[in-house]
C-alpha positions as CSV (number, residue, x, y, z in Angstrom):
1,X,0.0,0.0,0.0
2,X,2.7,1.8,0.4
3,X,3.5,2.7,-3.4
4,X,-0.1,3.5,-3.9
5,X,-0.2,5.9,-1.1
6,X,3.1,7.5,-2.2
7,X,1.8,8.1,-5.8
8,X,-0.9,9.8,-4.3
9,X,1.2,12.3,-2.2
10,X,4.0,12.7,-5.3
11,X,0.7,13.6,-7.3
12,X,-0.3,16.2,-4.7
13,X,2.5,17.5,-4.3
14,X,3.1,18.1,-8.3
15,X,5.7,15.4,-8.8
16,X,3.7,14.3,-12.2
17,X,4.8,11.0,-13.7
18,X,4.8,12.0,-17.1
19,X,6.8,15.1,-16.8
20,X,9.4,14.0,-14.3
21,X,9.3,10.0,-14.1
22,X,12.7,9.8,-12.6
23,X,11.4,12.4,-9.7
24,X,8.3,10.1,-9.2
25,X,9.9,7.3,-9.2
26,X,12.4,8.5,-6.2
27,X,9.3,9.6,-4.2
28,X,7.7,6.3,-4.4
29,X,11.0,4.1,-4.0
30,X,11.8,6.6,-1.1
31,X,8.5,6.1,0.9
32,X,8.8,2.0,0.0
33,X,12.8,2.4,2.1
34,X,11.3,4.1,4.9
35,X,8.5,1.8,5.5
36,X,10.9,-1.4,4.4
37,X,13.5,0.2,7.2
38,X,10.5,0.6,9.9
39,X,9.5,-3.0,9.4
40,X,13.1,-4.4,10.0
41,X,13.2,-2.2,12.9
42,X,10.1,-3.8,14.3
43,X,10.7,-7.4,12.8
44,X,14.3,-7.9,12.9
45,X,16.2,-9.0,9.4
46,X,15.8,-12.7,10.2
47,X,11.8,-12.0,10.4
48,X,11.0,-9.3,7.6
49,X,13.1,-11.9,5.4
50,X,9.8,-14.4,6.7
51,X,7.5,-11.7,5.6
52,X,9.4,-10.6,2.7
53,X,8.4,-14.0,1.5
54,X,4.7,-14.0,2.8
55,X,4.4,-10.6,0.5
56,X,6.0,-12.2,-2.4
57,X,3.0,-15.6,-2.2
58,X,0.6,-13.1,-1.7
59,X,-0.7,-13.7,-5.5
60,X,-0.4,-17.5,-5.5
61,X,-2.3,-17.8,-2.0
62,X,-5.3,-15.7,-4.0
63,X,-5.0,-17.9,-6.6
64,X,-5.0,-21.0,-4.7
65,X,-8.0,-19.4,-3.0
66,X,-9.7,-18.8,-5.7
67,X,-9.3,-22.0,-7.1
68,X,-10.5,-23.9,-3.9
69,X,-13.4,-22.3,-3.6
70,X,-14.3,-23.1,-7.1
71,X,-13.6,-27.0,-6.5
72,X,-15.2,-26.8,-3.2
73,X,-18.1,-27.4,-5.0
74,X,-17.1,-30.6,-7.3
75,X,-16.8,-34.3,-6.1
76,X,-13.2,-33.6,-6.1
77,X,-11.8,-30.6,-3.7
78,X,-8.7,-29.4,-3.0
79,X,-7.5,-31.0,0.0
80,X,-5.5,-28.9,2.6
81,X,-2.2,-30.4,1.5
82,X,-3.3,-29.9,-2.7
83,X,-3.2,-26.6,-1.8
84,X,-0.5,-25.5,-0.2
85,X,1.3,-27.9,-2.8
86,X,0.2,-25.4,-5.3
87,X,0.6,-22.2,-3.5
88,X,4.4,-23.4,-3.0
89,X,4.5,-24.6,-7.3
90,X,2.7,-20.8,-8.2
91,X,4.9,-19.2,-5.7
92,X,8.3,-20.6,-7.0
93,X,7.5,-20.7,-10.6
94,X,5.0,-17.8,-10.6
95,X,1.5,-16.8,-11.5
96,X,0.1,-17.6,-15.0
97,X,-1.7,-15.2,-16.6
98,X,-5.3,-16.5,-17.7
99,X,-7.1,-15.6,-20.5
100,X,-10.8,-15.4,-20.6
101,X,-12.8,-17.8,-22.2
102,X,-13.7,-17.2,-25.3
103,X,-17.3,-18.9,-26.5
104,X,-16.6,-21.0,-29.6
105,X,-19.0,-20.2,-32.1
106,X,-21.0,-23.0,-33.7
């Protein structure tokens, strides 16, 4: 949230992206050190390595997620173990992108 938030206040404070995308992109990396540097504080480097790596399965977990809840309703769900199996596989080798369906036309 933190990059979000710091675009916001770079905006306001007339750092525009298109003009000056070098200034822009120092606010926002600058805002992302702090917060990284307050979290170490609080953590400790052995610990925000731990979260460094929850943040990073962040998109696999809401896949898996995602993907449970949809089988949840077949004969054949994802059992606890399936899951974090996957989460660990999407995590590692990353996210695929999916296409929407297209209807085939008959």
């Amino acid at each position: 949230m933190v990059g979000f938030d710091s675009m916001v206040v770079a905006h306001e404070q007339g750092i525009d992206p298109s003009t000056d995308p070098k200034g822009f992109f120092m606010a926002v990396m600058s805002a992302q050190k702090t917060v990284d540097s307050q979290i170490v504080s609080l953590l400790g480097p052995g610990s925000y390595g731990e979260f460094q790596k929850y943040e990073a399965s962040v998109p696999a977990r809401n896949t898996v997620n995602s993907l449970t809840q949809s089988l949840s309703y077949s004969s054949t769900p994802l059992t606890e173990d399936q899951s974090a199996r996957v989460t660990q596989l999407l995590s590692q080798y990353g996210n695929p992108r999916c296409r929407p369906a297209i209807p085939s036309r008959s």
